[in-house]
N, C-alpha and C positions, 0 to 999 in steps of 0.2 A: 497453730500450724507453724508458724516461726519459730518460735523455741526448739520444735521440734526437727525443724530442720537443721536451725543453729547447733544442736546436740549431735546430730547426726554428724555433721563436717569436722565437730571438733574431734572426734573419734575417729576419722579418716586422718586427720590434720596428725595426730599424735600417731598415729602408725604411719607415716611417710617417710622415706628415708632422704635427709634431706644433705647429707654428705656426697650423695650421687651428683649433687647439683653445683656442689663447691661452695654450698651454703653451710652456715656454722649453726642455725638454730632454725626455729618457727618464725622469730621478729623476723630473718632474713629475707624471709617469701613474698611476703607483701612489697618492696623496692624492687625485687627479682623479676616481680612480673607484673610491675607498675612498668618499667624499665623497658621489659621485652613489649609490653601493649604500647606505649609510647615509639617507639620505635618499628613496630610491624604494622601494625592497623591504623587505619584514621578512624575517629568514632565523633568525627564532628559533622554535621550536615550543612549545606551551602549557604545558609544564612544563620551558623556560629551558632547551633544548637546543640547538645548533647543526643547521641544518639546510642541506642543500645547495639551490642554485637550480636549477629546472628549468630543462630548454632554453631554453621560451619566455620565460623571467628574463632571463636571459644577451642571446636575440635585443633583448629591449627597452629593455636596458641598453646593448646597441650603439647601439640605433636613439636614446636619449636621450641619449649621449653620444659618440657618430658616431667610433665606433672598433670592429675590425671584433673577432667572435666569437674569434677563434684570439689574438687579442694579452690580453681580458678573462680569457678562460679561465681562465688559468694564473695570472693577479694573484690572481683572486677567490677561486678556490680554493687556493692555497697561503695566503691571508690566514686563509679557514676553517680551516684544520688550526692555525696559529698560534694560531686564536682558542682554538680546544678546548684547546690544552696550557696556556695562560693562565690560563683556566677551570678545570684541572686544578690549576693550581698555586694561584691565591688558593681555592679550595676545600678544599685540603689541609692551606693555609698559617694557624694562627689569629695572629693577630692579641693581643697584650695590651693592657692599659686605658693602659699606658703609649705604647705605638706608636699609639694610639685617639686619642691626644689631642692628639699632638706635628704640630706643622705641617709640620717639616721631611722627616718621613716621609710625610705624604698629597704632597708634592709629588712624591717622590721616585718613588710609586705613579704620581701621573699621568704623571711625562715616562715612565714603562713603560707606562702605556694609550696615550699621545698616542704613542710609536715604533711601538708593533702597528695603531693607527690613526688616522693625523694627518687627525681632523675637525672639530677643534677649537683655537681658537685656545690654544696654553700660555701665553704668557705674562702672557693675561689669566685664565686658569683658575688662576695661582700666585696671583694678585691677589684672584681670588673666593673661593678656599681660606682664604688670609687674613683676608678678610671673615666668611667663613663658620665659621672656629675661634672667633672673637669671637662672633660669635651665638651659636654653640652654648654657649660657656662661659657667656654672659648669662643663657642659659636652662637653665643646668644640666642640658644633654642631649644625650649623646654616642651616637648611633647607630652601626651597626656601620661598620665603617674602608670596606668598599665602599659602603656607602651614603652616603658622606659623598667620596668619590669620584663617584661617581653622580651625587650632586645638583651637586657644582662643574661637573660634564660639562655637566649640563642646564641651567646658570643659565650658563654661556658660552656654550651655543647657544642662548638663550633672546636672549641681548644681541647674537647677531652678527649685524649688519645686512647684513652680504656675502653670504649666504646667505637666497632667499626663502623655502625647507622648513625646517622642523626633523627636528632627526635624530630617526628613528621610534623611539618611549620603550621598544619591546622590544628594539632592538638594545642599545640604551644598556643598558639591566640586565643584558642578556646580556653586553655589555662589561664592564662593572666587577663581572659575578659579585653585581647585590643582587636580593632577591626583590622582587614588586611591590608586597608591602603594608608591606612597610620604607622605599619608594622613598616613596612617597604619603603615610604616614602621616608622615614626614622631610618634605614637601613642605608636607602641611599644618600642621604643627608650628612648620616656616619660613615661614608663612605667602604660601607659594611658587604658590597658587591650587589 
């Protein structure tokens, strides 16, 4: 039954016109509407669970980014299942004060958030990481390794002018696995507003 479905889309997928969209290929689709979902829907539930889009999600994500039901489907919901094992895995994974502090490892985390969801610019979020290991050491205050992920996420999309929405700050913690009052109190701390 999958295969079969999988077959089915790819044959939708290659009859799409995808210059209507200001997209240059197929790779393009998948950031396009990782982008638009990040930014229109929340799809996290109130205690930082993945949750799936209802129908009428999917139809208004069509209708806001003018691509049809049967091609979103299968993006959106295979990005959901990636997101959960993710989830599974920085949940599982701790972290030491060593790996906490080191620059080279928060990057390393990001180009793994920015592959499972490129809504953000990297190589200004390597840039912000930077900034922000400096601040942190200034103030002598190392928050947890997703939360320090988290906030580099937020202060990229906070500065990216290409973008009119911000990405909705529950998906973001559901992305980088931080709870809300780690994210805030890290925000305020950084005097991030």
């Amino acid at each position: 039954m999958t295969q079969l479905v999988r077959k089915n889309n790819f044959g939708a997928l290659s009859q799409f016109d995808y210059s209507n969209l200001g997209l240059e290929s197929q790779k393009d689709l998948r950031p396009f509407l990782l982008n638009n979902l990040f930014r229109q829907f929340s799809f996290a539930t109130y205690n930082q669970k993945v949750s799936s889009l209802r129908p009428t999600e999917y139809i208004r994500l069509a209708s806001v980014t003018k691509v049809p039901v049967k091609i979103i489907y299968p993006i959106v919901k295979g990005f959901l299942v990636e997101l959960v094992y993710s989830k599974r895995f920085l949940r599982k994974h701790t972290f030491s004060y060593d790996q906490t502090a080191r620059l080279d490892e928060l990057q390393t985390y990001l180009d793994k958030i920015h592959r499972l969801a490129p809504v953000f610019n990297f190589k200004r979020a390597k840039e912000n990481a930077r900034i922000l290991k400096i601040k942190l050491q200034d103030l002598c205050f190392f928050p947890q390794f997703t939360t320090q992920i988290a906030i580099v996420v937020f202060v990229t999309d906070l500065n990216d002018k290409e973008h009119d929405k911000r990405i909705v700050q529950a998906n973001l913690r559901l992305l980088c696995d931080c709870s809300a009052y780690s994210f805030h109190r890290t925000r305020k701390k950084l005097g991030l507003g």
